[in-house]
N, C-alpha and C positions, 0 to 999 in steps of 0.2 A: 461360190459365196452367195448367201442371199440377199437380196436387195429389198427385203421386208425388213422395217422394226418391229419384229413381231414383239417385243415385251412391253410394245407401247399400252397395248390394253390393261394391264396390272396396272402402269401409273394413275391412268383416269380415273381408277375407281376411289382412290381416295385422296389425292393432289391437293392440296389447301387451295381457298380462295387468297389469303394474305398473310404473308410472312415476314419476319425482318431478314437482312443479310446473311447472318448466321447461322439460322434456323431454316435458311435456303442450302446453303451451304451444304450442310449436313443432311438436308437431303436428297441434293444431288450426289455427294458422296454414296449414300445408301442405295440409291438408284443404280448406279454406274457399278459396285457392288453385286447388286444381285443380277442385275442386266449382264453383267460378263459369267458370275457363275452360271446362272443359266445356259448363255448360248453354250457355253464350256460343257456342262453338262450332258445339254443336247448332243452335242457333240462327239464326246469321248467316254458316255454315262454316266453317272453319279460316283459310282464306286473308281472310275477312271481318274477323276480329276480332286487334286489334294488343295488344300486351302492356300496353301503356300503359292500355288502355283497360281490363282484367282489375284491371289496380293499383288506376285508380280505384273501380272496382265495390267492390273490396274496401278502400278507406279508406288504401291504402299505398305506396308509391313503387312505380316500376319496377324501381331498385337492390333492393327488396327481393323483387321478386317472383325476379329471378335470383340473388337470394342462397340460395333453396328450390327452384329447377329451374334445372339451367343452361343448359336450352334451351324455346324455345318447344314444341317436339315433346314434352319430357317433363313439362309441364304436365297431356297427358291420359295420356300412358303411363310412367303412376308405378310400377307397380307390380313395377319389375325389380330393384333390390334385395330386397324382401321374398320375390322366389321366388330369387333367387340365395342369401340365406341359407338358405333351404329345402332346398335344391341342395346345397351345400356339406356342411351336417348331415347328410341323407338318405344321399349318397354315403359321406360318409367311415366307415359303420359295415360293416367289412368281410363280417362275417356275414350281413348283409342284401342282399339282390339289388336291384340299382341299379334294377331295371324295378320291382322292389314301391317301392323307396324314392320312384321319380318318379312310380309312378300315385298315392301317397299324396299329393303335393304336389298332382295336378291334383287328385285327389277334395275335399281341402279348399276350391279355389280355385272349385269345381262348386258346392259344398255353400252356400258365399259366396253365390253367383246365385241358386240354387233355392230356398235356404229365405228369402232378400232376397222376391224374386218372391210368393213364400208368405205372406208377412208383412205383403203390401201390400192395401188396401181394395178393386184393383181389376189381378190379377194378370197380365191378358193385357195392359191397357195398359203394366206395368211390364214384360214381356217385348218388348211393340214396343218402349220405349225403347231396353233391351239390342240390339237390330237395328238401331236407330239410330246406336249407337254402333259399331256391327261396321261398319256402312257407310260412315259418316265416315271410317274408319280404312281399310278397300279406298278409297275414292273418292278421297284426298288423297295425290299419288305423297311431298309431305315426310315423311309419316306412315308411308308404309309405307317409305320407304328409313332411318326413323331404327326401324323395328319389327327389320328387316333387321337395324340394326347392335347392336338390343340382342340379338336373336336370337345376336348371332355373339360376344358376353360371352358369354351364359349358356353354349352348349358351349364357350367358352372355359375357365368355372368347369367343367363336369361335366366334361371333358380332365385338368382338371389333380387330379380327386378320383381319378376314375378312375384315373388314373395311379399314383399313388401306391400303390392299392391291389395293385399287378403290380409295382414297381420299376421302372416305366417312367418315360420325357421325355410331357408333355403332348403335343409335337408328332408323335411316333410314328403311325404310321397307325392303329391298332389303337383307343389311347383317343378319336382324332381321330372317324374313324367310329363307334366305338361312341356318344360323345357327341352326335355329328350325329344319329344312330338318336333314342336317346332324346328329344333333342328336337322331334326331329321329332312327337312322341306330340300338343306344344299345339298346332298349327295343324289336327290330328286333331281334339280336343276342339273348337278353335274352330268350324271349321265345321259337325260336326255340332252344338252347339249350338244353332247358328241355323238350321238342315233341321229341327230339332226343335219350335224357338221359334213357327217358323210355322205348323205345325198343330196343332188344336187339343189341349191335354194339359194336365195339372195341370200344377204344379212337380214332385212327388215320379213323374211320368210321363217330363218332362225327364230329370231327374236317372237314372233308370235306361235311360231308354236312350241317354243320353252318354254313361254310364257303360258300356253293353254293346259302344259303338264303341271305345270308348277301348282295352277289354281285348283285342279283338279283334285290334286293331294291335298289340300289346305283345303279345300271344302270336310274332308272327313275330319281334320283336325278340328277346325271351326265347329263342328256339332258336338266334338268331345269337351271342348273349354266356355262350352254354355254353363255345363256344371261349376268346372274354376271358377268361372264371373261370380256364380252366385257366391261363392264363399267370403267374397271381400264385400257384400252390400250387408244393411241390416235387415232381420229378418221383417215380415211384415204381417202384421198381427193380423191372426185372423177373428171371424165374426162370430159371435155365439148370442143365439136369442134366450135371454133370462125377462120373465114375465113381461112378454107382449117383445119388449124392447131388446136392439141390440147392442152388444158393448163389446168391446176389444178385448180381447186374452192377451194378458203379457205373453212374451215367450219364453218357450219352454214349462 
């Protein structure tokens, strides 16, 4: 039996600062939830363990456990609203550069593992865990076609911030792409993470050089969404000299 909480890191990343009673409640229910599917999972597979069987563990019906995920798949992949709100915030503040706004969401969700990891009795078993968990998640084709279709909300969500911020249609090529770009950046963090995980390093050795791949991608992105910037500004007139003097050309 281990004596890691390894699922403590998923909580930190998006854990409210203030809640009323209720709204606590519910989610520590949610918590206790996916915290037993997982270990369960880990344990006996994915395909091993039924839902019913998760209910009992945790003292609750089945109706209840899909009243809190409404699929078996997102019992262990919870955490795509709390980075869609992320997503959404980060994006819509127009002066902020969408690549600064997204490395800040992964750095939080970085920060979540590393200092989890750091905080544990016994830091390199709590990083096996994390590998354990990346692998369930590659090894199980439900998991990775239900990872797919969260993947394809989230640039759904950055399409339609982005957009906005140019007077475009989310479906446009421009926010389409540029959202695919960005997200592309997490399965970047993901797998170096775990190239990382496996040799030996602190957490705080982790953490910067996740971090030094992560920027590295987002630099080529960053030179491709110079062009996106420009589309949301107005254009700026250029200069044309008519007799002696210059005067501005409307545009177009």
């Amino acid at each position: 039996m281990s004596t890691v909480d390894w699922t403590g890191w998923r909580r930190q990343v998006g854990e409210p600062a203030a809640e009323g009673l209720r709204e606590r409640k519910k989610r520590l229910m949610r918590q206790r939830l996916t915290d037993t599917a997982t270990e369960m999972f880990l344990e006996h597979g994915f395909d091993g363990v039924r839902v019913a069987e998760i209910a009992q563990a945790c003292g609750v019906s089945e109706k209840t456990v899909f009243n809190y995920f409404p699929t078996k798949e997102s019992l262990i992949l919870d955490l795509d609203e709390t980075t869609m709100a992320a997503l959404r915030t980060g994006l819509a503040v127009p002066d902020h550069c969408p690549v600064d706004a997204v490395l800040r969401v992964l750095s939080d969700e970085l920060h979540g593992m590393t200092s989890w990891i750091a905080a544990q009795d016994d830091p390199a078993q709590a990083a096996a865990m994390i590998r354990r968990f990346r692998e369930l998640i590659r090894s199980t084709p439900s998991l990775r076609a239900y990872h797919r279709d969260m993947t394809d909300r989230l640039i759904g969500v950055a399409a339609e911030a982005l957009a906005r911020r140019t007077g475009m249609s989310p479906d446009d090529p421009e926010p389409q792409i540029a959202a695919t770009a960005l997200l592309g950046l997490w399965p970047i963090q993901f797998r170096s993470l775990g190239k990382h995980l496996e040799s030996v390093r602190t957490p705080e050795q982790v953490h910067k050089a996740v971090t030094a791949d992560v920027r590295r991608a987002a630099k080529l992105i960053e030179a491709g969404l110079v062009s996106f910037k420009a589309l949301g500004e107005p254009p700026i007139p250029t200069l044309a000299k008519h007799s002696g003097q210059e005067r501005a050309l409307p545009p177009g």
